[in-house]
C-alpha positions in Angstrom: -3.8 -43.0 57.7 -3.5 -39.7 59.7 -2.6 -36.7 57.5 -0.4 -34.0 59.3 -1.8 -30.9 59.1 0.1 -27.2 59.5 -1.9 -23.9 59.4 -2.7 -21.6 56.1 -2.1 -18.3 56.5 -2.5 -15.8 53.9 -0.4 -12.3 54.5 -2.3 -9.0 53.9 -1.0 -8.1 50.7 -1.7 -11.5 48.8 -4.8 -11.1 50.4 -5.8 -7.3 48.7 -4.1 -9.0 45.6 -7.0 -11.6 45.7 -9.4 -9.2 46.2 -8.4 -6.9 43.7 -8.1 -9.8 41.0 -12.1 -10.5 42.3 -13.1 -7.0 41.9 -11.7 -7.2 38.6 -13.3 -10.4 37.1 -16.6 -9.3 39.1 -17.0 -6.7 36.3 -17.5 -9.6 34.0 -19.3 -11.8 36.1 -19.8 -12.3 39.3 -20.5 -16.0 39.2 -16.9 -16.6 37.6 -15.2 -13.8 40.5 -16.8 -16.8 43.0 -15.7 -19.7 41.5 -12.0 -18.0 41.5 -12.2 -17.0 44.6 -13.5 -20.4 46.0 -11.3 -22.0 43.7 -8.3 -20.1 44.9 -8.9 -20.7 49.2 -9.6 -24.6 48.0 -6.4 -25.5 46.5 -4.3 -22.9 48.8 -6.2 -25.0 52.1 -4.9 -27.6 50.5 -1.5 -27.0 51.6 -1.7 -27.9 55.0 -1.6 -31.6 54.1 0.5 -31.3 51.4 2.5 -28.0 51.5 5.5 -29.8 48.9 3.1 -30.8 46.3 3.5 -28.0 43.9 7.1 -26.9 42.6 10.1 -25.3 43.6 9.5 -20.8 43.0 11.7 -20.4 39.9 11.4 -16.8 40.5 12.9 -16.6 43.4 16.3 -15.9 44.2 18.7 -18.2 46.1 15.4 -20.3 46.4 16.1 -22.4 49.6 13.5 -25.0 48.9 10.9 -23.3 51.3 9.3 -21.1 48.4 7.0 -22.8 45.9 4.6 -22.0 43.4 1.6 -22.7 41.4 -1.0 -21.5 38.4 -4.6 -21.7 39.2 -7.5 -19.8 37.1 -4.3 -17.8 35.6 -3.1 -16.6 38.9 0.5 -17.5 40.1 0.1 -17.8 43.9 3.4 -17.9 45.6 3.8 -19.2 48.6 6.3 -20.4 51.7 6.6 -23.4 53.5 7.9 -23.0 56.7 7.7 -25.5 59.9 4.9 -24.8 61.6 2.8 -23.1 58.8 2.4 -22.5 54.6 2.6 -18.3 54.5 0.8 -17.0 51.1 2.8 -14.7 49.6 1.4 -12.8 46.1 -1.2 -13.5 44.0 -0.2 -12.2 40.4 -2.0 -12.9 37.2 0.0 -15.2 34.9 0.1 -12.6 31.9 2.0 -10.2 34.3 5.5 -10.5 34.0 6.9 -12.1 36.6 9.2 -10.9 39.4 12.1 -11.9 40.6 12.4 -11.7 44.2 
């Protein structure tokens, strides 16, 4: 079975949120910023077989279907399926109260 695939494409603000939640955990260690990181680009490459899997935004307003969400390493990364492609949106850490939008 042939999976379709669409392209993952991160916009430049989720991507400075990434890098600034990296920055922050590298104080730490920077084993665990890695593993974050990595684990983060895995699951979001993911998408482009299966853009649906995760749920529904509940954050966002008049949510049309297209905007979904999901927890990873406690980081909400947002994201928007659209024809063509998955769009990442924000990457927020969990314990930040959460925005409508």
């Amino acid at each position: 079975m042939v999976l379709k695939q669409i392209r993952v494409n991160w916009n430049k603000r989720a991507l400075t949120q990434l890098e600034e939640a990296c920055n922050y955990i590298k104080q730490d260690s920077i084993k665990s910023a890695i593993k974050v990181k990595n684990d983060i680009f895995k699951a979001t490459d993911s998408l482009a077989f299966h853009p649906e899997k995760h749920p529904l935004d509940k954050y966002k307003k008049n949510n049309d279907g297209s905007y979904r969400a999901f927890t990873l390493h406690h980081y909400r990364i947002s994201y928007k399926v659209l024809p063509s492609e998955v769009k990442i949106l924000r990457l927020r850490h969990s314990s930040m109260e959460p925005l409508e939008h």
